[in-house]
C-alpha positions as CSV (number, residue, x, y, z in Angstrom):
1,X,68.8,157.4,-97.5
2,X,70.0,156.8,-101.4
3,X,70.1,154.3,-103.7
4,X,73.7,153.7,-103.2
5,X,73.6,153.3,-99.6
6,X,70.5,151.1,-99.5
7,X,72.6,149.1,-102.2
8,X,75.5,148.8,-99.8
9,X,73.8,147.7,-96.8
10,X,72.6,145.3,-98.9
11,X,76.1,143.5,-99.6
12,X,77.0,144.3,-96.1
13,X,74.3,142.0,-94.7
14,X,75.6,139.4,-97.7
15,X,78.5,139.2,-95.6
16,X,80.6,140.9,-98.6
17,X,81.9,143.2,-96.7
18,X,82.1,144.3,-93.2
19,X,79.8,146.5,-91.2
20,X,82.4,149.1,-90.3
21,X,83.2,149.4,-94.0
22,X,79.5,150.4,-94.4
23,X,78.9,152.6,-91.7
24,X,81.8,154.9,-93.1
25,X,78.6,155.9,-95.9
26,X,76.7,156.9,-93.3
27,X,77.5,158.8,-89.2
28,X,76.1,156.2,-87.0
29,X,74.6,158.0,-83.9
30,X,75.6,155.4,-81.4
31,X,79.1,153.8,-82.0
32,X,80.4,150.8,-79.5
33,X,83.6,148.9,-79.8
34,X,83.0,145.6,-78.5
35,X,86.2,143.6,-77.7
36,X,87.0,140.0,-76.9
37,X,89.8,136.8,-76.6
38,X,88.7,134.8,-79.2
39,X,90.5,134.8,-83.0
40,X,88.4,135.9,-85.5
41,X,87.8,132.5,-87.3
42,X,86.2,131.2,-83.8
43,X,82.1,131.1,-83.2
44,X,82.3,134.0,-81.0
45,X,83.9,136.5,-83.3
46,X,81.8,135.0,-86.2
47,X,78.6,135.4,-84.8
48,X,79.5,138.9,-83.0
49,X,79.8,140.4,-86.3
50,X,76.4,139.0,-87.3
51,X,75.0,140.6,-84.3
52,X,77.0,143.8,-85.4
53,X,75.3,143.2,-89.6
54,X,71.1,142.8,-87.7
55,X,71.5,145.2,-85.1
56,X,73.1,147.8,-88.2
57,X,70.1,146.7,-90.8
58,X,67.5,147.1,-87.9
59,X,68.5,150.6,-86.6
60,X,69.0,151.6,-89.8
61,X,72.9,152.6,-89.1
62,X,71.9,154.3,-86.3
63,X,74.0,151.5,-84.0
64,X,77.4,150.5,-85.1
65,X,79.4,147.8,-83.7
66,X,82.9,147.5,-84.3
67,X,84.7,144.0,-83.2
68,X,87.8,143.3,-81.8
69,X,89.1,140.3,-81.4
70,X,91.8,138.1,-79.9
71,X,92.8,140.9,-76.7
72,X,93.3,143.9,-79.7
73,X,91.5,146.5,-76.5
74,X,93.4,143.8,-73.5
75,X,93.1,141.2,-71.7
76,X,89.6,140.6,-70.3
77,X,90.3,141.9,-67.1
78,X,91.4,144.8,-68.7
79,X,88.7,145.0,-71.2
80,X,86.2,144.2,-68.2
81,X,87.7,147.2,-66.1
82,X,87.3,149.3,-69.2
83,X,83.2,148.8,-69.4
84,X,82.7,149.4,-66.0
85,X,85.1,152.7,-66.6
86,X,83.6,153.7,-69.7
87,X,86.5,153.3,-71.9
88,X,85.0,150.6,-73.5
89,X,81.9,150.2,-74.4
90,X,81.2,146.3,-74.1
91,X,82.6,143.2,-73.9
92,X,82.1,139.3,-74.3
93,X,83.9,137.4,-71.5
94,X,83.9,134.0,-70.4
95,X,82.1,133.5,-67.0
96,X,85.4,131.8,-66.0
97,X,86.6,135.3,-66.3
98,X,84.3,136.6,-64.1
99,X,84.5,134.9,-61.4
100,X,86.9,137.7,-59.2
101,X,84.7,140.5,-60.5
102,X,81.3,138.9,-59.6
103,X,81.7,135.7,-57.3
104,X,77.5,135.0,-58.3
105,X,78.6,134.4,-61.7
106,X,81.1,131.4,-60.4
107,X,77.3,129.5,-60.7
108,X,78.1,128.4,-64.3
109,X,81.3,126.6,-62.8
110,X,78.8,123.9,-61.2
111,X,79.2,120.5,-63.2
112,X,76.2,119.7,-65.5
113,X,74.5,122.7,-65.1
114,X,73.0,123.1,-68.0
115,X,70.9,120.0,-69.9
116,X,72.3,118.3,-73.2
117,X,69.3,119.5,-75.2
118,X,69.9,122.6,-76.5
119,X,66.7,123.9,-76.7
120,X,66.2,123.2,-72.9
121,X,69.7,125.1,-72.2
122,X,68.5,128.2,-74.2
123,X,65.1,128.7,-71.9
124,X,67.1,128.4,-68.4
125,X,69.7,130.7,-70.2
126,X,67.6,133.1,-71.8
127,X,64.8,132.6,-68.9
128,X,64.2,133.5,-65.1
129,X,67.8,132.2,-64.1
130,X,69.9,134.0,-67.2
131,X,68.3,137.1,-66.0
132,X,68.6,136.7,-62.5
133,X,72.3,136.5,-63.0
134,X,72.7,139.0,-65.4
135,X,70.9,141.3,-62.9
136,X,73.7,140.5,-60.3
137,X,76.1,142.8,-62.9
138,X,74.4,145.7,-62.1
139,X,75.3,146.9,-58.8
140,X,79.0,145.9,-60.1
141,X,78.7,149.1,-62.5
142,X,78.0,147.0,-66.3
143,X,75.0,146.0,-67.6
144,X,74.5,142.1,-68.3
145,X,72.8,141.8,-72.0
146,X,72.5,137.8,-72.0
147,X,74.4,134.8,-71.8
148,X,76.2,133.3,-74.8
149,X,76.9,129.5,-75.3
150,X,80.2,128.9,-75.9
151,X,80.6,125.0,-75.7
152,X,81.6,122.4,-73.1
153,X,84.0,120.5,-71.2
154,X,85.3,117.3,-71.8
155,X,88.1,115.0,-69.3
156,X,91.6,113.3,-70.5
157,X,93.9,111.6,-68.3
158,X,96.6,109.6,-68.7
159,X,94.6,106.8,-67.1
160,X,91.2,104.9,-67.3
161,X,88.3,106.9,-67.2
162,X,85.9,103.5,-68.0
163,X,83.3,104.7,-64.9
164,X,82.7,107.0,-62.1
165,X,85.1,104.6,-59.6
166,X,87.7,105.6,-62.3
167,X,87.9,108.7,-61.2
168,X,89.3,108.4,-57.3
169,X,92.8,109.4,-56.8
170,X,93.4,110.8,-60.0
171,X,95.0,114.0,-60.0
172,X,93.1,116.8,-62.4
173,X,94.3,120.2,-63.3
174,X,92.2,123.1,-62.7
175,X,91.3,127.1,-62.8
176,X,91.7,128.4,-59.2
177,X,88.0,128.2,-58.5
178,X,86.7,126.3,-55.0
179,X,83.7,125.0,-57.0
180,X,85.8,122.9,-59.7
181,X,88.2,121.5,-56.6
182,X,85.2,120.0,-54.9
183,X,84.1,119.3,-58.1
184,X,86.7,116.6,-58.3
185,X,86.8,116.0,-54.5
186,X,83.4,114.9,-54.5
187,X,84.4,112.4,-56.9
188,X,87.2,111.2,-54.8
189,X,89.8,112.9,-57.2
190,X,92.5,115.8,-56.6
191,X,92.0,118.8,-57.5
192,X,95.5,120.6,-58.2
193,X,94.7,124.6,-59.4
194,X,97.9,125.3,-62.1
195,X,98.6,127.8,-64.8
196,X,97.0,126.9,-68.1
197,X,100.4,127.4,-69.9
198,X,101.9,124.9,-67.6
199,X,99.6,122.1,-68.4
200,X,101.0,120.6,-71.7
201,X,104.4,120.0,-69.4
202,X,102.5,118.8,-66.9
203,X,100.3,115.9,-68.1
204,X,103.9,115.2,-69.9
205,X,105.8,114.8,-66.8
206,X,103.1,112.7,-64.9
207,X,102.8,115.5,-62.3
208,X,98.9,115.4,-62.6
209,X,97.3,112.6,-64.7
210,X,94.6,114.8,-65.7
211,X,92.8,117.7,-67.2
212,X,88.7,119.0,-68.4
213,X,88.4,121.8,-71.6
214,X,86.7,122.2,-74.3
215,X,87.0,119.8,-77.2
216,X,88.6,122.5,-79.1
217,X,91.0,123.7,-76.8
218,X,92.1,119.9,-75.9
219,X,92.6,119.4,-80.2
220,X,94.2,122.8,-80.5
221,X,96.5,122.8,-77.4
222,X,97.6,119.0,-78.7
223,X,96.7,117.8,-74.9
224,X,96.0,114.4,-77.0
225,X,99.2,113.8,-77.4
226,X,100.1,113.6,-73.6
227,X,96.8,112.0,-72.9
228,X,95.6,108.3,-73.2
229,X,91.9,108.5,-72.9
230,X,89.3,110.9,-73.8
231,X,85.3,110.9,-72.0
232,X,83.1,112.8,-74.4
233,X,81.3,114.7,-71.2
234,X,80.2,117.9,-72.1
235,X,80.3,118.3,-68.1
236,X,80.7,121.7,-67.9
237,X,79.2,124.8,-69.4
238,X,81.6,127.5,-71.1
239,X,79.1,130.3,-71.3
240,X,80.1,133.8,-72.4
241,X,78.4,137.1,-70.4
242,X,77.7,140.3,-72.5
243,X,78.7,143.2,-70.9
244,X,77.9,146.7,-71.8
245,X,78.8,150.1,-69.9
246,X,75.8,151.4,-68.5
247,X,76.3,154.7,-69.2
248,X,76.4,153.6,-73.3
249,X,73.4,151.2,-72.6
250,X,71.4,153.9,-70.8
251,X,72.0,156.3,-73.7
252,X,70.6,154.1,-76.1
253,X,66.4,154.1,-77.0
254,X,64.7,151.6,-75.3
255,X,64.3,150.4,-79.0
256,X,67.6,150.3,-80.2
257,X,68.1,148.0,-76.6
258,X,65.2,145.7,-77.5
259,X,67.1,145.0,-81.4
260,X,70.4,144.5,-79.8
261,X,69.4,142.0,-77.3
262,X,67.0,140.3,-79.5
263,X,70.0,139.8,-82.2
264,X,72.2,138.8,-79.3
265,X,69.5,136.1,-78.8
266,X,68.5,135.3,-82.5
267,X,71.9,134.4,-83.7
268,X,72.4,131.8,-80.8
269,X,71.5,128.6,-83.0
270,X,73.5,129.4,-85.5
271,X,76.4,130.1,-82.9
272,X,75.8,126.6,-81.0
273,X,75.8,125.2,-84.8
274,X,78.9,126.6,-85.4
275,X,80.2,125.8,-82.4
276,X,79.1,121.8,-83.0
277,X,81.0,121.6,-86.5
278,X,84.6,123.4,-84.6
279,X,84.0,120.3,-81.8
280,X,83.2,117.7,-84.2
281,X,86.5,119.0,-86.2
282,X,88.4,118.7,-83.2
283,X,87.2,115.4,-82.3
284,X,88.3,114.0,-84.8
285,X,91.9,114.8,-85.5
286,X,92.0,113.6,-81.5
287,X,90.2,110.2,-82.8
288,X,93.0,110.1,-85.4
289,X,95.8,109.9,-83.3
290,X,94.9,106.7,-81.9
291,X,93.7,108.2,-78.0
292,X,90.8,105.8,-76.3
293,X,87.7,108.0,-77.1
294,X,83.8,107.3,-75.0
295,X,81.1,109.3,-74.9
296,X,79.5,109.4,-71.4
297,X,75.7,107.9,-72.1
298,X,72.6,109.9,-70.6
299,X,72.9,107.6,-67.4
300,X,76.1,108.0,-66.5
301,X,75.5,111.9,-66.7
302,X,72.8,111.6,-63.9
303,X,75.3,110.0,-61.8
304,X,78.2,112.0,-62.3
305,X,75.4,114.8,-61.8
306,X,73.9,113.7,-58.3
307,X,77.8,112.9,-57.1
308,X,79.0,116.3,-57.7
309,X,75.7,118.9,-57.4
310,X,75.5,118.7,-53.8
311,X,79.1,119.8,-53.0
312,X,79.6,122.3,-55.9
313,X,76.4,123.6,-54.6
314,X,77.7,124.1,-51.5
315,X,81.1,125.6,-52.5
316,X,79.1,128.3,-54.3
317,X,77.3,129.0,-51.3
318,X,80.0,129.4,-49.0
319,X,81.0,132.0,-51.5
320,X,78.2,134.4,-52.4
321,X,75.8,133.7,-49.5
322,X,71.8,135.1,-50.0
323,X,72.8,136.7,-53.5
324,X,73.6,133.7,-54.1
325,X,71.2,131.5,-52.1
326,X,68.2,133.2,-54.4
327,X,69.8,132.8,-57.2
328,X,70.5,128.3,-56.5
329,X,66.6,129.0,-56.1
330,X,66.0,130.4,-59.2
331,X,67.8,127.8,-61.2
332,X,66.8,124.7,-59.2
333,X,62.9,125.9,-59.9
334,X,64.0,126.6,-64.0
335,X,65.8,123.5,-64.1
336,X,63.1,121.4,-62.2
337,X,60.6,123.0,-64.9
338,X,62.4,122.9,-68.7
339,X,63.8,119.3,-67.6
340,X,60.7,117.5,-66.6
């Protein structure tokens, strides 16, 4: 390789300019477009093309990714069909995505899944129980790379949320998932499932009180401005699945496999970072409009926790049966062992 290529890889991995732009210098022998729902500011896009700068620098421009965000290649059912076809060859997709393509991965729906401390959520996502469930892709014709964090959920509600007893005969919104309705019925709330561009109106009109998203998405879609209180809860997990076609995967050297999951990995601090510093944005321009803000203490998480577990548990049981009776095991053992 000359001078003047080694020079602009070099910029390219400043970030100067983009890894596509590079790869024009050189053919790479292994090109994958990678598309995704998220704008191009957001953590996800950011820290896919970081993946796409490591995974260029370590093959030596063998691998090139090129990025697409905000639904350029679809939306992800689209973009999901198009892996397992072989249009496409990968994806990253929310798990709440997912949930009609592989029921098993309707796991991550369960309240407090993962622990606060983010080093603890990495091993039981990275470990025994984030392989496990990316294993469960395979006989649904993609291969499962890793989990990605992509945040949590928070509630609002046009009502009191001071306690757990707050919570009965409220009425939440919800995705159409059977886990996230007992979620709330176990809590002594409704569960309504509804459209999530019919929410603003919604929580307007007083036809449901309340709502749970992320942080971001609450500040963003300006649900503060319908909403009276806020519980910092980080309740539920919004984890992202990397999905490759297996054909593309399979074609790759083992090597080239090991770099590209490794920087998938690698990058994840910096992507929960960035995550953080978009939240704590968010948090407060939704402090400054005056809404009743708490964050939900360490205690109060164990209880919410031991409420809800045991009927979410159950919901994704009725669902996915032994695949998914191993994999409860898997993650009640991982769980039991990083939390202890």
């Amino acid at each position: 390789m000359n001078s003047v290529v080694r020079g602009l890889k070099s910029i390219a991995m400043a970030g100067v300019v983009s890894v596509a732009a590079v790869s024009s210098v050189w053919a790479a022998d292994f090109v994958a477009k990678i598309g995704h729902l998220e704008a191009a500011q957001q953590s996800r896009h950011v820290h896919l093309e970081k993946v796409a700068a490591l995974v260029a620098e370590r093959t030596n421009g063998a691998v090139e990714f090129q990025i697409f965000p905000q639904g350029q290649l679809g939306q992800q059912r689209e973009m999901t069909e198009g892996v397992q076809l072989g249009t496409l060859e990968a994806t990253v997709a929310p798990a709440a995505f997912l949930g009609g393509f592989n029921p098993v991965v309707s796991i991550l729906d369960i309240p407090f899944l993962l622990p606060d401390n983010d080093e603890q959520a990495q091993k039981i996502r990275s470990g025994a129980f984030g392989k496990a469930l990316c294993d469960t892709f395979t006989s649904r014709g993609v291969h499962c790379v890793t989990l990605w964090p992509n945040g949590k959920k928070h509630f609002t509600s046009n009502r009191p949320l001071a306690n757990v007893g707050d919570f009965a005969g409220q009425k939440f919104r919800v995705m159409d998932s059977n886990i996230l309705i007992e979620q709330f019925n176990a809590l002594g709330a409704s569960a309504i499932a509804m459209p999530f561009g019919e929410l603003y109106t919604a929580l307007q009109t007083g036809v449901i009180d309340a709502q749970e998203n992320p942080m971001d998405t609450i500040q963003r879609m300006k649900y503060y401005e319908v909403q009276k209180h806020l519980v910092v809860s980080d309740h539920g997990a919004m984890e992202d699945v990397v999905l490759f076609n297996p054909t593309f995967w399979n074609s790759l050297p083992a090597e080239y496999q090991t770099v590209i999951t490794d920087a998938f990995v690698e990058v994840v601090p910096e992507l929960i970072a960035h995550k953080a510093e978009s939240v704590k944005a968010a948090l407060e321009e939704i402090k400054a409009s005056g809404i009743d803000v708490r964050e939900m203490e360490a205690a109060e998480k164990a209880e919410f926790r031991e409420k809800m577990y045991p009927a979410t548990r159950a919901a994704f049981l009725s669902r996915t049966g032994d695949e998914g009776q191993s994999l409860i095991s898997i993650y009640e053992e991982e769980y039991a062992s990083v939390t202890k």
